[in-house]
KOLLOSE-441914 format. One line per field, with one value per residue (C-alpha): residue number from 1; residue in three letters; x, y, z. Coordinates in Angstrom, 2 decimals. Layout:
% KOLLOSE-441914
i NUM_... $
aa ALA_... $
c1 X_... $
c2 Y_... $
c3 Z_... $
***
This chain:
% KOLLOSE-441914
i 1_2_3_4_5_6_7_8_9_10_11_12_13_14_15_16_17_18_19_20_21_22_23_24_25_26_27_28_29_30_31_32_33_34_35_36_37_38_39_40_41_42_43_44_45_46_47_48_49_50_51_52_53_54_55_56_57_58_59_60_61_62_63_64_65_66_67_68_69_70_71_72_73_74_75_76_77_78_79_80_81_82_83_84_85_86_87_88_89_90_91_92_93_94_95_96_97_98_99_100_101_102_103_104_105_106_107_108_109_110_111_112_113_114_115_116_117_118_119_120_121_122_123_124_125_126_127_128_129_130_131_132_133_134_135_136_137_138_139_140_141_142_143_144_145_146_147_148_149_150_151_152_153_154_155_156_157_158_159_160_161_162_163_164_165_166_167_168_169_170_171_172_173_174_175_176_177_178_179_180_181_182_183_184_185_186_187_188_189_190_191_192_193_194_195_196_197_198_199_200_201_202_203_204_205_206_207_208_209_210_211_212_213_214_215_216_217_218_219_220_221_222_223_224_225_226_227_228_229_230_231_232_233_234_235_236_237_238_239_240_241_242_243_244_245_246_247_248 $
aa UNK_UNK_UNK_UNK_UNK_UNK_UNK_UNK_UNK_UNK_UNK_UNK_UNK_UNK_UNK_UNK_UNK_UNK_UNK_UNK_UNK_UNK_UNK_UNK_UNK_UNK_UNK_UNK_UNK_UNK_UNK_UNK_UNK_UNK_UNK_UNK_UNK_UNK_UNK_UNK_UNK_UNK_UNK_UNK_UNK_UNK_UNK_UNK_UNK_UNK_UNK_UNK_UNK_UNK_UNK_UNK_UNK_UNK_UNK_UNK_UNK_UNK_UNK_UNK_UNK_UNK_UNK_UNK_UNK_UNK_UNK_UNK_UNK_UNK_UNK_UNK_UNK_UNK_UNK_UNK_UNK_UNK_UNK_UNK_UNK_UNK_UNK_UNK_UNK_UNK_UNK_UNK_UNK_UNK_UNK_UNK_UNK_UNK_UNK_UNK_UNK_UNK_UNK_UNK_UNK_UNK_UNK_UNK_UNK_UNK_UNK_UNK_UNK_UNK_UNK_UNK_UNK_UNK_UNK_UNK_UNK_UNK_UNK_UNK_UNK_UNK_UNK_UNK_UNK_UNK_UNK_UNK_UNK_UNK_UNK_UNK_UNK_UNK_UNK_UNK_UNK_UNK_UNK_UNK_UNK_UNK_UNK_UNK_UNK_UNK_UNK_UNK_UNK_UNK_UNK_UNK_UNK_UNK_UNK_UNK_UNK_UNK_UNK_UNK_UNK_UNK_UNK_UNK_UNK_UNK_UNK_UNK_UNK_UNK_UNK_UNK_UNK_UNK_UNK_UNK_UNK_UNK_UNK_UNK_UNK_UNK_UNK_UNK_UNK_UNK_UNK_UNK_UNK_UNK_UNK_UNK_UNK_UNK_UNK_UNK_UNK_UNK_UNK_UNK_UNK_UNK_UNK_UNK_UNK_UNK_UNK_UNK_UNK_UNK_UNK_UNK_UNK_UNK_UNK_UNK_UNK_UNK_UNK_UNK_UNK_UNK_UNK_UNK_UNK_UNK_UNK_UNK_UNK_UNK_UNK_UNK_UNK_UNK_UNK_UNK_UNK_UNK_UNK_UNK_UNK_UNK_UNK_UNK $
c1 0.00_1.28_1.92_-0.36_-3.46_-1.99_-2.28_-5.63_-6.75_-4.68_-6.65_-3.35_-3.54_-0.45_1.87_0.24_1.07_4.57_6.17_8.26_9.12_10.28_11.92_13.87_15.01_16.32_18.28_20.24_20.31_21.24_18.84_18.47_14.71_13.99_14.43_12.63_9.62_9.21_9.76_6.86_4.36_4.84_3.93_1.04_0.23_0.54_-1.61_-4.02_-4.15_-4.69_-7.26_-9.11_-8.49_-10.14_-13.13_-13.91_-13.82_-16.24_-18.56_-18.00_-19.85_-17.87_-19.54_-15.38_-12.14_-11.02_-7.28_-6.48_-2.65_-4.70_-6.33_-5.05_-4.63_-2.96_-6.07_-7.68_-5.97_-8.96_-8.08_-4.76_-2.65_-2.22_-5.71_-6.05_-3.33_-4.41_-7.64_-5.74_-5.20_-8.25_-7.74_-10.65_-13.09_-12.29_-13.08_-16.48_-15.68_-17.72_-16.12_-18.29_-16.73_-19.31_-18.63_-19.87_-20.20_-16.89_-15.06_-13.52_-16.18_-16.43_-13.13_-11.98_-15.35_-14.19_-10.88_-10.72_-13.00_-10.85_-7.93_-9.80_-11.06_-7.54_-6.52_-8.95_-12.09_-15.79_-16.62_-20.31_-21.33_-24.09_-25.90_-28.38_-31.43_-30.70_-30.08_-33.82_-35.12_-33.74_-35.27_-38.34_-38.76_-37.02_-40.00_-43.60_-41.58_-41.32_-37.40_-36.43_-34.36_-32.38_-31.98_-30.88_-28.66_-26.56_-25.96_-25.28_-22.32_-20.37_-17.29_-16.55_-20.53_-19.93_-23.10_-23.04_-25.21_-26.23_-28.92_-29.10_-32.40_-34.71_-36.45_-39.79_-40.45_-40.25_-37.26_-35.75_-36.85_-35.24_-31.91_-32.00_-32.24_-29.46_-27.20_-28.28_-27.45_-24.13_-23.12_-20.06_-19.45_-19.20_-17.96_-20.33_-18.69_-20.97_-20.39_-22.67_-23.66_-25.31_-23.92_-25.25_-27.46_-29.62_-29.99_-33.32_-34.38_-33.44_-35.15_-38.26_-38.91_-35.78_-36.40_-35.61_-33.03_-31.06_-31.08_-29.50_-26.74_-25.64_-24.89_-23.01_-21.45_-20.52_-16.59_-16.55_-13.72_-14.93_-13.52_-14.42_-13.65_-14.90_-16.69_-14.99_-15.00_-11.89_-14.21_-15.19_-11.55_-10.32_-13.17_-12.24_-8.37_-9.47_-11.35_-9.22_-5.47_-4.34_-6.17_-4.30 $
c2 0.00_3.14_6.17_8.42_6.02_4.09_7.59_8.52_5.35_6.31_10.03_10.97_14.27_15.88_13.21_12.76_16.06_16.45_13.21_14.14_17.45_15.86_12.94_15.15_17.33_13.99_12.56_15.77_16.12_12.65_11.87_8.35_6.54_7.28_11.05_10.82_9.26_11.32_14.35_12.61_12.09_15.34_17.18_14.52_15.78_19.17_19.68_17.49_20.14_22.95_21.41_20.50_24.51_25.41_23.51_24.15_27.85_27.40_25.56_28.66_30.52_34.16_36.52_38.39_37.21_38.75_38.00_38.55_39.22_42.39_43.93_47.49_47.38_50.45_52.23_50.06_50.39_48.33_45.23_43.51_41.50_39.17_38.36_37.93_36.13_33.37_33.28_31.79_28.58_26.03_25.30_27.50_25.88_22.62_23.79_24.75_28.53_31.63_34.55_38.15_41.06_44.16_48.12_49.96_50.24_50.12_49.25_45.96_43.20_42.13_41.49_40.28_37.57_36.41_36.62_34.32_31.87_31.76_30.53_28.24_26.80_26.37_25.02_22.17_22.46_23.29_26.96_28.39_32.09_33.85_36.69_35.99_37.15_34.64_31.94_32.84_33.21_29.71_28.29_29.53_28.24_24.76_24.99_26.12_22.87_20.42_20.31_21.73_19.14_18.39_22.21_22.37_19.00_20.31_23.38_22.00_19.60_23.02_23.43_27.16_28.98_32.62_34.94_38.28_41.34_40.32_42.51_44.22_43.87_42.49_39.30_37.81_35.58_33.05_33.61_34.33_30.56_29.20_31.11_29.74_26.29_26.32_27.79_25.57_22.51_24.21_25.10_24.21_21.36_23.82_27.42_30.11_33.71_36.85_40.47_43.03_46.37_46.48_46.10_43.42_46.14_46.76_42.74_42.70_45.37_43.01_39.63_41.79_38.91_39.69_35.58_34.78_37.08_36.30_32.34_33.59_35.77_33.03_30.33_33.27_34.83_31.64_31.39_33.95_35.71_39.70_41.95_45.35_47.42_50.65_53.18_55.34_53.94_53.08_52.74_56.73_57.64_55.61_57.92_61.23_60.64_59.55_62.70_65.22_63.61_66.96_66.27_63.37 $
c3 0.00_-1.12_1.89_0.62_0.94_4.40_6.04_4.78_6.02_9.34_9.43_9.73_7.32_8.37_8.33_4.74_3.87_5.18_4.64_1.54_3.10_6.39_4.65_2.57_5.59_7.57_4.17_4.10_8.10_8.28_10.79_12.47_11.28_14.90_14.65_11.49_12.32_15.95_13.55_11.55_14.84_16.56_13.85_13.26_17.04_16.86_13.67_15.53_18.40_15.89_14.71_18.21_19.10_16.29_16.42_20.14_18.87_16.38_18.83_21.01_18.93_20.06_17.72_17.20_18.22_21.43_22.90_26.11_24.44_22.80_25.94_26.67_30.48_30.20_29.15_32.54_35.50_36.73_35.69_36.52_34.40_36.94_37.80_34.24_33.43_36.53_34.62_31.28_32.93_32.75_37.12_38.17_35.08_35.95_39.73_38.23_40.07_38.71_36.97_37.20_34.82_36.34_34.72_32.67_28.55_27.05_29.70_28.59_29.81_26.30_25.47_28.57_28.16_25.02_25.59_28.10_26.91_24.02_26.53_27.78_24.37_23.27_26.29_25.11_26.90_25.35_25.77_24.60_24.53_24.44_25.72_28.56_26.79_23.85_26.24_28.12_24.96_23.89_26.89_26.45_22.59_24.10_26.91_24.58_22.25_25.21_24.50_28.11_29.35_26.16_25.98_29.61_29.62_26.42_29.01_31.59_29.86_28.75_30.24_30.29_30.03_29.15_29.65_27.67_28.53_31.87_33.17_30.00_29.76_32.63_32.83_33.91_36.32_33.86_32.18_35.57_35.89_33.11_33.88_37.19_36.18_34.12_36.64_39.19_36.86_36.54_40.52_41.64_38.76_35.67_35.42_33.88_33.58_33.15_31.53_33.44_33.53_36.89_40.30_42.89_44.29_41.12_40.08_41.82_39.24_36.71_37.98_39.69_42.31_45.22_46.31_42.96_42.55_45.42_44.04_41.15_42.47_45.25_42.64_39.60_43.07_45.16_45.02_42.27_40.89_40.46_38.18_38.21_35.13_36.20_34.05_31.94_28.64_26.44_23.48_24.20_24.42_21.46_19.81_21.27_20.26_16.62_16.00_18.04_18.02_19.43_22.97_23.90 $
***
């Protein structure tokens, strides 16, 4: 059997595709068959990684890419690198332990949202965003269709849950429901991180029934890491310096 056909049988499409390349390297290296074929197999295994990465961030579903390599925390004095940085490794997902980004617009919640579940999707676990009132609304399609539980299962199996625009826009007492069932399918076995514009003290506003409300914030605020990115907005001074350069 001929290479080229042994490795597509293999699913081995890197080795496929760099065997001549790599072979001729080692002739004129003069590189043991050992050397050769490890050569051969990590590359086989680090095109296989690639390719993991970028599927768990399609299954994300971030609606832009968002580094944390790209945040300006220069223009934030809010946020520290360090907290950040900690937040890159996968420890406090696997620990199932909250994240809460509060401040206002333009702040940075955003990015640093994405931008971390982007670490953690590379790091090679599953990663799903959305913003809170698509999830509700989700639910509440999955619900009227008797597809709760499906809905809610698929959920609940997510590694890394990231939850855009909390609070944006407040809920009834049945999508306040819904949310809470997901998050208490989640507590303390999977992580869920959440972008908001409102601090603890106006989430009753958003969920109407304080009960209810005070569910919700013990399981997003139980063992949570908080980030704060204030209120003055970067995206206002990026503005400001783009029209009148001569200000800054």
């Amino acid at each position: 059997m001929l290479i080229d056909e042994a490795c597509r049988d293999l699913k081995l499409p890197a080795f496929r595709e760099r065997f001549i390349e790599l072979a001729a390297t080692s002739r004129r290296e003069q590189a043991s068959y050992k050397q050769f074929l490890l050569e051969l197999l990590q590359t086989e295994l680090a095109d296989r990684d690639l390719r993991r990465q970028q599927r768990l961030l399609r299954l994300a579903r971030f609606p832009r890419p968002k580094r944390l390599e790209d945040f300006d925390f220069d223009r934030n004095s809010n946020v520290t690198p360090e907290v950040v940085a900690e937040l890159k490794s996968p420890a406090w997902v696997r620990e199932g332990r909250p994240l809460v980004l509060i401040g206002d617009s333009g702040t940075g919640k955003r990015h640093l949202l994405i931008g971390i579940g982007t670490a953690i999707a590379e790091a090679g676990m599953t990663v799903r965003y959305t913003t809170t009132s698509a999830l509700v609304n989700e639910l509440a399609e999955a619900d009227a269709g008797r597809r709760l539980s499906s809905v809610i299962a698929r959920y609940s199996k997510v590694d890394l849950l990231c939850l855009d625009e909390f609070g944006y826009l407040n809920l009834d007492r049945k999508g306040a429901k819904l949310l809470f069932q997901i998050l208490t399918e989640r507590e303390e076995r999977k992580a869920t991180a959440v972008a908001t514009n409102s601090p603890f003290t106006e989430w009753d506003k958003i969920f109407g029934d304080p009960r209810l409300c005070a569910a919700i914030a013990d399981r997003i605020t139980f063992r949570c890491t908080l980030i704060q990115t204030g209120t003055e907005s970067y995206r206002f001074q990026t503005t400001q310096e783009a029209l009148f350069p001569a200000s800054k």
